[in-house]
N, C-alpha and C positions, 0 to 999 in steps of 0.2 A: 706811345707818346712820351717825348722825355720835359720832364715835370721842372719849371724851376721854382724851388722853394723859397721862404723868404731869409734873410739877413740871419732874422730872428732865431731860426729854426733850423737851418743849413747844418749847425754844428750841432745839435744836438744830439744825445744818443742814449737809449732804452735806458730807465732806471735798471742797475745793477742787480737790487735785490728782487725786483720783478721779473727778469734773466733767471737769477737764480730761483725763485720761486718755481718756474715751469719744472724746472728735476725733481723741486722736492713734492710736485703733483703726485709723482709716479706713489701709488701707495704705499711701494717696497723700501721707499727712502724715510728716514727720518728726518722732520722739517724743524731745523735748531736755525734757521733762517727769517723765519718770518717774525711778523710784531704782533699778533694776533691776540686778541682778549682769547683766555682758557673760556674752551667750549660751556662750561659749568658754571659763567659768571654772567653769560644774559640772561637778564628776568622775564625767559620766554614768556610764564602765564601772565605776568602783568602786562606787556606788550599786548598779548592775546586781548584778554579783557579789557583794556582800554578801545583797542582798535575795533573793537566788535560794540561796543557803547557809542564811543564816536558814528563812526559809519550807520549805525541803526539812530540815533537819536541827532544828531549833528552833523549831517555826512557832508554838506556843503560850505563846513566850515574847514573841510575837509579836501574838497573836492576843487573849489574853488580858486580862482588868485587872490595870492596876497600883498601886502605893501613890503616895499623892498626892505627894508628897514626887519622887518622879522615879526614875527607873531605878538601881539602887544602884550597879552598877558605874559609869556615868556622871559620876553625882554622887561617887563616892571619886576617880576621874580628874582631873577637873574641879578638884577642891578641891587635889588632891597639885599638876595641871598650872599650876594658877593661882596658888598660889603659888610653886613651884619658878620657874615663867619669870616673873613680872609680881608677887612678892610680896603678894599678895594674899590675905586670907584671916588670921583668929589661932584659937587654940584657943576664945576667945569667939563666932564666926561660924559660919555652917551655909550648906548652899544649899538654895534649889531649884528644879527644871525646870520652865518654863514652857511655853503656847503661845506661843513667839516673845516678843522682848523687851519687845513693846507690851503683853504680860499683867503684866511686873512695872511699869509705870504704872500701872497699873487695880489690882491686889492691893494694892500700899503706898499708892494714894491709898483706896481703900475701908479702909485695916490705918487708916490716921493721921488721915484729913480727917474732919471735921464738918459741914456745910453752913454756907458763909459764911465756912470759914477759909482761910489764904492761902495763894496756894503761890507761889514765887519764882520767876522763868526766865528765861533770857536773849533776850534782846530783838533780832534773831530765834531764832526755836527750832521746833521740829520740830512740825508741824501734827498729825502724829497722837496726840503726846501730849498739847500742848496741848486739843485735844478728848476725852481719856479724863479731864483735868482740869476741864474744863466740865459733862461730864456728870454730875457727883458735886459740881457748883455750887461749886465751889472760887473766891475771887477771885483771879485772876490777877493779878502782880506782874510788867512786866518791865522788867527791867535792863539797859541798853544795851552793846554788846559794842564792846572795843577792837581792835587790830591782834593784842594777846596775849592775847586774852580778855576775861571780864567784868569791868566797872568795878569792882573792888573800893571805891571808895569810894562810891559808888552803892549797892553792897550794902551795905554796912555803914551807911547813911541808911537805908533800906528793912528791916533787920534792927532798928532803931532807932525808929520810927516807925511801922511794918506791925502791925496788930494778929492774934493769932495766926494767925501763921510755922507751917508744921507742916513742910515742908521747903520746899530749892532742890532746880531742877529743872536739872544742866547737861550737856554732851553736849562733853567735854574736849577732844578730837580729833576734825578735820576737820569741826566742826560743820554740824549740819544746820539752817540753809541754807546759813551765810555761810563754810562753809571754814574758818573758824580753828580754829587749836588752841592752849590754853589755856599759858602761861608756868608752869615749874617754880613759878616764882616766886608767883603768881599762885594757881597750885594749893595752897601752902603758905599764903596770907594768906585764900583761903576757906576752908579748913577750922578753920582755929584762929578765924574771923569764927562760922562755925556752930557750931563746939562752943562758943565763948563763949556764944552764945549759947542753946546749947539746940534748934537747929533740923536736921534731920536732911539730909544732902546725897544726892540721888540722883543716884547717877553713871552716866553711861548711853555706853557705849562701842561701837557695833555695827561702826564703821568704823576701831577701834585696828589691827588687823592689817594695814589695808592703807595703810600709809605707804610713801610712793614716792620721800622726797627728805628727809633733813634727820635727824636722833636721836631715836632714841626719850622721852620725856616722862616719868616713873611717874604711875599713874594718883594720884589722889584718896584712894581705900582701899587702897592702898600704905601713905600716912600716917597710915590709922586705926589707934589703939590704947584707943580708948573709944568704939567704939562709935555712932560719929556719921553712917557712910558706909552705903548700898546701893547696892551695885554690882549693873547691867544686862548682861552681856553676851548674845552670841546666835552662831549658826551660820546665819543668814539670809544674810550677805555673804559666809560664808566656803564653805561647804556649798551650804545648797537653801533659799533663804525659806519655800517651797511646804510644807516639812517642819514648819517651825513649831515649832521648839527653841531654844530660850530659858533663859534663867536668870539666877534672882537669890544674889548672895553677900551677907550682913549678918547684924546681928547676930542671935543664936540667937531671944532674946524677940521681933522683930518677925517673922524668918524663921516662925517658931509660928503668927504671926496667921496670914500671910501661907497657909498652908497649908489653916487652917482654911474662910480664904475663897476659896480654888481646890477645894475640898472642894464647895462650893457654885456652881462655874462651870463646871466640865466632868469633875470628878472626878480627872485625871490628864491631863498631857499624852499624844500618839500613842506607842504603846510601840515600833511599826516604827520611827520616823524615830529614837526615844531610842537604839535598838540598837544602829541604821544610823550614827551620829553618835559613841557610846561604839566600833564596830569598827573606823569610819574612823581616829580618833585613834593608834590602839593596833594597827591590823595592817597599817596605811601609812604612810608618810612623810609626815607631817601639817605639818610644816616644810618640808619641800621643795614641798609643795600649796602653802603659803600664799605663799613664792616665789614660785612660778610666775606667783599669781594679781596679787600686786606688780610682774612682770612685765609684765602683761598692761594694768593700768591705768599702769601708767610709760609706758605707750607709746601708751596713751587719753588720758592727760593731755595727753602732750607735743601730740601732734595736736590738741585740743582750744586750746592755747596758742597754739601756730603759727596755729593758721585765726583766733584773735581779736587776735592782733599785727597780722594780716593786715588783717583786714575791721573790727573793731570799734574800735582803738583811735585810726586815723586820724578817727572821729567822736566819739570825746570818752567812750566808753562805757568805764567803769574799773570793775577786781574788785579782789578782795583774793586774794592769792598764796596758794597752799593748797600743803601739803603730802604729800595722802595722799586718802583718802576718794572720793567720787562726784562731786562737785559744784564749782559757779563760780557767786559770788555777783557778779552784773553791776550798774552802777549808771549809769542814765539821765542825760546832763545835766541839769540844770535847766531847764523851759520844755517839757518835751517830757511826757505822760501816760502812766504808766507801764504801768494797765488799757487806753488806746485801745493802747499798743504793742503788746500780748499777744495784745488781739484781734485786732489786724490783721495779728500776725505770724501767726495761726494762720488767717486771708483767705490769706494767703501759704504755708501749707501745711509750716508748724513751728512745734510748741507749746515754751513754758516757762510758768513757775510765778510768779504775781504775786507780788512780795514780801510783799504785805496777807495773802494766805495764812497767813502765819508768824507776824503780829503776836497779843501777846494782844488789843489792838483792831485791829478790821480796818479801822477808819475813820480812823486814822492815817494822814498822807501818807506816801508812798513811794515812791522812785525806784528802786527792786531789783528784780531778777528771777532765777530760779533758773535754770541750765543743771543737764543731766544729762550725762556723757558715757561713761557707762558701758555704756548701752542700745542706742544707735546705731553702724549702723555704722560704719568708717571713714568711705565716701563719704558718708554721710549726715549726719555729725559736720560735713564741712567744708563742705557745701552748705546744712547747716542754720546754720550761722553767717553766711554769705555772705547768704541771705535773711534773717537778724535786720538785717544791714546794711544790705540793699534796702528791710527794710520802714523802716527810720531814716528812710534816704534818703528816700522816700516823702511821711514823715510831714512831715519839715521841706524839704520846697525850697519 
């Protein structure tokens, strides 16, 4: 039978790093590809024990449906915890629980977008959203990113120019790809750019909690007081990705849509993982967790630093400094191809992430490649660097 697809979907095509993901299944490969929380930062036994309390004493709270809107005690937590630590949040704003932060993509661009209207984003930006923006035919806008973020004067041409803006798409801390994080400074000149203008900012924060070096930032919707910000966060990085808890904070009239059309996607997020997530906060030391887990990549980082002082930088291969987050955005000399290096680092038997992946076009040149080091092991981390070196070396004698 030959199948016709819709409009929608015609042009789509496999997320890249999910492509890549299948090589680096093979056990023999090392995986510098993935985004993965390090094996050693879920709180297996408290999972455990919560879920085995719940199910024996409450399993139908459990088991049950829920209101679309999100688990009530969660969502009262969330909003008191969210603004109490991170000021976030006004008596104008509401939330709600998602599947994992990648559903508040998909609900505010279905809440706002038209077909053929524009969405802004940093230039590079996070491959999965960019495709929940594709799908719903949005034209992609993107913006070049500096040392402290995005080019604010670039935005503000592109806010000038761009015919309907319906929002920016930015990711403030430890961006995904390139590791940066966005200047106070910065943060203050795009929000008053997009309320100027009328364009709504979505702030997407999944990797804020785990900053390894340097002060904390306030977010974006910190300095909302009209209503111009939707804030992302999630428990994927901090928690269990696999759980799929998510949520968005903004304002009450979009938060509305935004319900109506998750009404129509899955009904409700998982009401286990909601529970599991509202207990963890509230009957453990949620702060000393996310500690530990700061810990835990302070010492991924540094490893990951060490093995590229070592092996990468004596060939000319240069990143930008990160503070916090999963990732190292690597950049190729000049003269060297940055697709033949990828593949042949993964001939070599370790994957990364082309930088074209990230671009809103993907036919754009580019010398970037992602590292993960989140994922891999220690040995694997530094063997796997040592062979990006090899395959270099390789490439150019």
């Amino acid at each position: 039978m030959e199948y016709q697809f819709s409009d929608r979907v015609r042009s789509l095509k496999p997320s890249a790093i999910r492509e890549i993901l299948k090589n680096s299944s093979d056990p023999s490969v090392i995986p510098l590809s993935a985004g993965n929380p390090a094996p050693d930062a879920f709180p297996y036994d408290a999972v455990s024990a919560l879920s085995a309390d719940l199910l024996k004493n409450a399993p139908i709270d459990a088991l049950q449906y829920g209101v679309t809107e999100g688990y009530a005690p969660l969502r009262k937590h969330l909003m008191e915890y969210m603004g109490k630590k991170h000021q976030v949040g006004t008596e104008n704003d509401d939330i709600l629980i998602t599947s994992g932060a990648q559903q508040v993509m998909d609900l505010l661009t279905k809440t706002l977008l038209n077909e053929g209207d524009t969405v802004l984003c940093e230039a590079p930006s996070f491959i999965g959203s960019l495709n929940t923006f594709r799908s719903y035919r949005a034209k992609l806008v993107g913006i070049p990113m500096e040392e402290d973020g995005i080019d604010t004067k670039k935005l503000e041409e592109a806010l000038n120019t761009q015919p309907n803006v319906k929002y920016l798409y930015t990711i403030p801390n430890f961006q995904n790809p390139s590791g940066i994080t966005m200047s106070l400074e910065k943060r203050k000149k795009v929000y008053e750019l997009c309320r100027d203008h009328g364009v709504v900012i979505l702030e997407d924060n999944p990797y804020g909690d785990l900053r390894v070096s340097g002060e904390d930032v306030p977010s974006i919707k910190s300095l909302d007081r009209e209503g111009v910000v939707v804030y992302a966060g999630t428990f994927s990085k901090v928690i269990s990705p696999g759980m799929r808890v998510g949520y968005a904070i903004g304002p009450k009239e979009v938060i509305q849509k935004m319900v109506v059309c998750k009404q129509g996607e899955d009904v409700h997020s998982n009401m286990w993982a909601q529970i599991v997530c509202h207990r963890f906060m509230t009957e453990y030391d949620y702060e000393a967790h996310l500690e530990r887990l700061r810990g835990i990549y302070r010492r991924k980082s540094q490893l990951l630093l060490s093995a590229m002082e070592r092996y990468l930088k004596p060939l000319g291969i240069t990143w930008h400094s990160f503070e916090g987050g999963l990732f190292a955005w690597c950049t190729l000399p000049d003269g060297v191809d940055m697709l033949d290096f990828v593949k042949k680092a993964t001939e070599n038997k370790v994957c990364v992430v082309p930088g074209t992946a990230f671009l809103t076009d993907e036919s754009e040149p580019c010398q970037s490649f992602r590292i993960n080091f989140s994922t891999p092991t220690d040995e694997q981390l530094t063997e796997g660097i040592r062979l990006l070196a090899k395959t270099y070396e390789e490439m150019t004698k």
